[in-house]
C-alpha positions as CSV (number, residue, x, y, z in Angstrom):
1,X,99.6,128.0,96.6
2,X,102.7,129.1,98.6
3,X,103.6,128.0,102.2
4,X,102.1,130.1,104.4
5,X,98.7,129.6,102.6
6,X,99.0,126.1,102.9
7,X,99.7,126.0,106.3
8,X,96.7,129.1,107.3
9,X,94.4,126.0,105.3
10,X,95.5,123.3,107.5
11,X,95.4,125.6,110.1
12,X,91.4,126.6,109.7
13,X,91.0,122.9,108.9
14,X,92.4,121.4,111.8
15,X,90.4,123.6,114.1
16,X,87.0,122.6,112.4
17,X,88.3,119.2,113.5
18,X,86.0,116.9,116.0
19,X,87.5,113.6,115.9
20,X,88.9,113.0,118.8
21,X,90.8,109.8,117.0
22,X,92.2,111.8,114.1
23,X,93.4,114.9,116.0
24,X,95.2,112.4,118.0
25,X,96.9,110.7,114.8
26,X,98.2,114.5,113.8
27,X,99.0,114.4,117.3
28,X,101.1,111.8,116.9
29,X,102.4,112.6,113.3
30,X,103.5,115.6,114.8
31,X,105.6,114.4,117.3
32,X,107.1,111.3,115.2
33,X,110.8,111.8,114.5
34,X,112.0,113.1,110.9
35,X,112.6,110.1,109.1
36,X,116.0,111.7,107.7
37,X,117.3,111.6,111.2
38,X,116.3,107.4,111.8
39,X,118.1,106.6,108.3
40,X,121.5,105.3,108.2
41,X,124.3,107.8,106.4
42,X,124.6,105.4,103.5
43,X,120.6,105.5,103.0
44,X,121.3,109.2,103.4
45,X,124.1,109.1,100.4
46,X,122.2,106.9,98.1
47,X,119.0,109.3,98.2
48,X,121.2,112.3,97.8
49,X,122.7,110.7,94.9
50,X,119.5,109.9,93.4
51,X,118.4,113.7,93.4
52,X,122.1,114.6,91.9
53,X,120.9,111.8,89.2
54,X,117.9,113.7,88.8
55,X,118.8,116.9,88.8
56,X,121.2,116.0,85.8
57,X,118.3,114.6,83.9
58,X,120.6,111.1,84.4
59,X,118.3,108.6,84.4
60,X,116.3,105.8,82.7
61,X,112.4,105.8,82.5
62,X,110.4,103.3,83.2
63,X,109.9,101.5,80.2
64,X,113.7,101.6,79.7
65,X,114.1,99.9,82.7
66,X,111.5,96.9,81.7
67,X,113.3,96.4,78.8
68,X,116.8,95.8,80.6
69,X,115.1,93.5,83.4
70,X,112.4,92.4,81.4
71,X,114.0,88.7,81.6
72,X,114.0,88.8,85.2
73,X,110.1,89.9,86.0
């Protein structure tokens, strides 16, 4: 489903709406600050590493990383 379909769905959805209580929590999701902006530029360079990681298929699964800190659970 691409963007614009998603958001014509939550459109339609939102206007079925009659909770007063949850249209005010979108209310207030939609005015909340984007997280990105609160976070610290070292947060910022850590999660942007992370993706380079990713992105580079540089990484260790799960059970790899049970096995190095197994000792320490």
């Amino acid at each position: 489903m691409d963007i614009q379909t998603k958001k014509y769905h939550l459109i339609e959805w939102i206007t079925k709406i009659r909770d007063n209580q949850l249209l005010d929590k979108l209310m207030k999701l939609a005015e909340e600050d984007d997280w990105w902006d609160e976070i610290s530029q070292a947060e910022k360079d850590a999660i942007e590493e992370g993706l380079q990681d990713l992105s580079e298929n540089s990484f260790f699964d799960h059970s790899e990383v049970r096995k190095l800190y197994e000792k320490h659970l």
